[in-house]
Structure formats: C-alpha cells, structure tokens
N, C-alpha and C positions, 0 to 999 in steps of 0.2 A: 337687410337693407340698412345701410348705414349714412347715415349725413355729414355729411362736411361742412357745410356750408357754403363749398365752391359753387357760384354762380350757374356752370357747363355741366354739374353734375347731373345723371340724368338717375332718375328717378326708377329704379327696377328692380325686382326681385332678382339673385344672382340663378337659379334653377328656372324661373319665368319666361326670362328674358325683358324684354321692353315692354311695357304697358301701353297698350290702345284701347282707348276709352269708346265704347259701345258708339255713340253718336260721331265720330269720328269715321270709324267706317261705315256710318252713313250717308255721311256729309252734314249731320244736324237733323234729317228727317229722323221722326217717330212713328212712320204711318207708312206703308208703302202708296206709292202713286197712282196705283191700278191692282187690280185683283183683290181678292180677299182668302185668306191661308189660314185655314180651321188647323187647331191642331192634330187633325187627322187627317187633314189634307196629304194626299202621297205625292212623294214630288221624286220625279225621276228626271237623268238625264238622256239628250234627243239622240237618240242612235249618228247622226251627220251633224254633233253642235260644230261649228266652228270654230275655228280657235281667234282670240282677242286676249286683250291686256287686263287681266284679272286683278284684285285685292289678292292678299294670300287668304282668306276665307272662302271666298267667292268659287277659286281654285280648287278649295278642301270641299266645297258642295259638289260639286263636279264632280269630285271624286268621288264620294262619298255616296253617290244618288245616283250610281252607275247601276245598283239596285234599287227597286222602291223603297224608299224610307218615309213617314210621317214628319210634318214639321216639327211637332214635338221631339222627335228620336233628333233630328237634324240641329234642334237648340242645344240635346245637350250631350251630341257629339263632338259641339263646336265648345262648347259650357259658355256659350252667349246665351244672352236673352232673350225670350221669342218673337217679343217687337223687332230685335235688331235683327232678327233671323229673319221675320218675315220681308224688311225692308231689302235685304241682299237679296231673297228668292224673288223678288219683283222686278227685282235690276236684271237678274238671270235670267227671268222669265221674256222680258224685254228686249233681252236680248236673240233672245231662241234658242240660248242654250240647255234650258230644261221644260217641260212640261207637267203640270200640274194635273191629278185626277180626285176628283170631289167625293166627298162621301154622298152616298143618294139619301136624298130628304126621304123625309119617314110618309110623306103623302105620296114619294112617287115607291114606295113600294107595296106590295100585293098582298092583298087585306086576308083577313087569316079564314073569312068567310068561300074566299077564290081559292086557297090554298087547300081549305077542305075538298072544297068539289073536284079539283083536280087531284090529290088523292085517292079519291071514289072512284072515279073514269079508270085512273090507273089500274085500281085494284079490279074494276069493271072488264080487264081487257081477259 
C-alpha cells in the first residue's frame, strides 16, 4: 500500500482488494436483532431459500452453509469476526434463507443414572 496523498486515493491492499470495515456490513449494529448464535450453533442453508439481493458475504454464507457448518467455522471461513458473523446470520436468518440448529443444553440431556438402566434392559434382552 502506498500513499500519495491524492484526495481519491483509495485505501487497499493491491492482493486484498478494497477494505470493508466489519461494521459497515452491518450497518453499525454490534449485536444481531433477534436470535442468539453460540459458537456451535450449526447454521445451514434452507433446502427452497429464495433468492434476494445479498452483501457479497451474505452470498459466501449461502454458499458455504449448503452443508452444516458452526458459526465459529462460518467466522473464519469468512476471516470476520464472530459479532460481525453473528449479525449477517441474523439478517439471513430473517430472511429465510438459512436455519439455525442449537446445541442441547446439558439439563435436556439424559442423565447418566437413565443411560445405565437402559444399558441393563439392553443387555437384559
């Protein structure tokens, strides 16, 4: 990157291309407006999404999430950051172009005292 000083010069790496700064393809949010996105949240895209007028990010999640990937994998396939990831998967999500599946809380899963017994029964048959 070199400077000129020219007023119009725009500011880029020559291999990068042009720099967009994280909050920019949010519009200024930090937080998405609905949902919450663990970073193990698996976020796929909806077998019938429609098609609409995408960010070029937004586009590369689509593509990308055509198999289940984790939001974490999805930050840094993009090499954003996972606030800025989260807030795009929200817009997506918003839209109906992908759906999200949750990790199961540790209270809804089956206690290791049930998991014996059914064990037992098993080996009982």
């Amino acid at each position: 990157m070199r400077a000129t000083g020219d007023p119009d010069e725009a500011w880029y790496d020559d291999d990068a291309g042009p720099i967009v700064r994280p909050y920019a393809m949010t519009r200024g949010r930090s937080a998405p407006d609905q949902g919450r996105f663990d970073l193990i949240t698996l976020v796929v895209t909806r077998p019938a999404a429609p098609a609409t007028q995408l960010f070029p990010e937004q586009a590369r999640i689509v593509e990308l999430c055509r198999r289940p990937l984790s939001v974490a994998e999805v930050g840094a396939e993009l090499d954003l950051p996972v606030g800025t990831v989260r807030v795009l998967l929200a817009d997506l999500a918003a839209a109906g172009l992908i759906e999200t599946h949750e990790p199961p809380m540790l209270s809804a899963l089956p206690t290791e005292a049930l998991l014996k017994e059914l064990l037992a029964g098993l080996r009982a048959l």
